[in-house]
DOKOLSE-773855 format. One line per 2 residues: number of its first residue (from 0); for each residue z negated, x, y of C-alpha. Coordinates in steps of 0.2 Angstrom, whole numbers, plus 5000, padded with zeros to 4 digits. Layout:
% residues N
NUM> Z:X:Y ~ ... $
This chain:
% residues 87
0> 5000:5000:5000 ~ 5005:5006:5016 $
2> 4992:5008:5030 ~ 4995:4996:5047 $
4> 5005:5006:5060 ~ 4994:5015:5071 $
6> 5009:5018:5083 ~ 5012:4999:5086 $
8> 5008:4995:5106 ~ 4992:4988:5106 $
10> 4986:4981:5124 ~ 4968:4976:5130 $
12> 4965:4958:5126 ~ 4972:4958:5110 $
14> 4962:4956:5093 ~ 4962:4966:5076 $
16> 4955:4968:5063 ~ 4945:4984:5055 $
18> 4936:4990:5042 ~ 4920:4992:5045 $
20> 4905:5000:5033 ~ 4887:4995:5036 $
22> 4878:5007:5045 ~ 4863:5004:5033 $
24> 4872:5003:5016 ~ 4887:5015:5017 $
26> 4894:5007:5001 ~ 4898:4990:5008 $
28> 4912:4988:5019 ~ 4919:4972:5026 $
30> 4934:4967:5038 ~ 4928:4963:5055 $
32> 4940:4957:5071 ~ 4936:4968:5085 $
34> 4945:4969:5101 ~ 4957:4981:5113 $
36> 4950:4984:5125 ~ 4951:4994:5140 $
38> 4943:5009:5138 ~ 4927:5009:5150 $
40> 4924:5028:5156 ~ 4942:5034:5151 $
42> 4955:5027:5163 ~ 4972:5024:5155 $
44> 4963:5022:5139 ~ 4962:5008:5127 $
46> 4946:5008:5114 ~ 4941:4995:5102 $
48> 4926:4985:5105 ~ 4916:4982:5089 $
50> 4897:4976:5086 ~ 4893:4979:5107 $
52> 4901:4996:5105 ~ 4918:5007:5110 $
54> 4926:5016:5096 ~ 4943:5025:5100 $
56> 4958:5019:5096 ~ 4966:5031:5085 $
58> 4976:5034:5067 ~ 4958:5037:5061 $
60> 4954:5019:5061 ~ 4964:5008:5049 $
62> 4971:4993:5060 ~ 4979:4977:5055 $
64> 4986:4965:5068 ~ 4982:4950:5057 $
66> 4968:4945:5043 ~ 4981:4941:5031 $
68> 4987:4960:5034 ~ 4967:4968:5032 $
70> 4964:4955:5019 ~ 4977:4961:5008 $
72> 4973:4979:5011 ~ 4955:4975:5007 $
74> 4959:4969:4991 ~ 4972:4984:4985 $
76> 4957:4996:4990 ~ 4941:4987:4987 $
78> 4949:4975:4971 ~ 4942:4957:4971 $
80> 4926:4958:4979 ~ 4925:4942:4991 $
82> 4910:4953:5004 ~ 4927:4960:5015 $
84> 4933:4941:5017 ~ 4930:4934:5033 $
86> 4925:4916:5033 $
């Protein structure tokens, strides 16, 4: 499965979807939308907002424009548990 292009035009307002590990129990991880926003202390910048927090918008982070998309990559990584579904 091919990872969501990190090169795709994003702009501030839109929303995305990530992976995102719990903090606490670094072996559960769970698709969560977050937003593009402009980046607050870099000008020209776009970041994504996540859980009250700006995380850089780079080819690190796997992106999927929609919950189909992060959904389906969930699945081929993580196999059938239902945890990384969003309800």
């Amino acid at each position: 499965m091919e990872q969501a292009n990190q090169n795709q035009d994003y702009q501030a307002g839109d929303i995305v979807y990530v992976f995102y590990r719990n903090p606490h129990t670094q072996d559960v991880a769970n698709i969560q939308a977050a937003a593009v926003v402009n980046h607050p202390e870099k000008e020209n910048e776009l970041a994504l907002f996540l859980y009250e927090t700006y995380y850089p918008l780079s080819d690190e982070v796997a992106i999927y424009s929609t919950e189909e998309e992060a959904n389906q990559a969930y699945h081929y990584y993580y196999g059938e548990a239902t945890e990384g579904v969003l309800e």
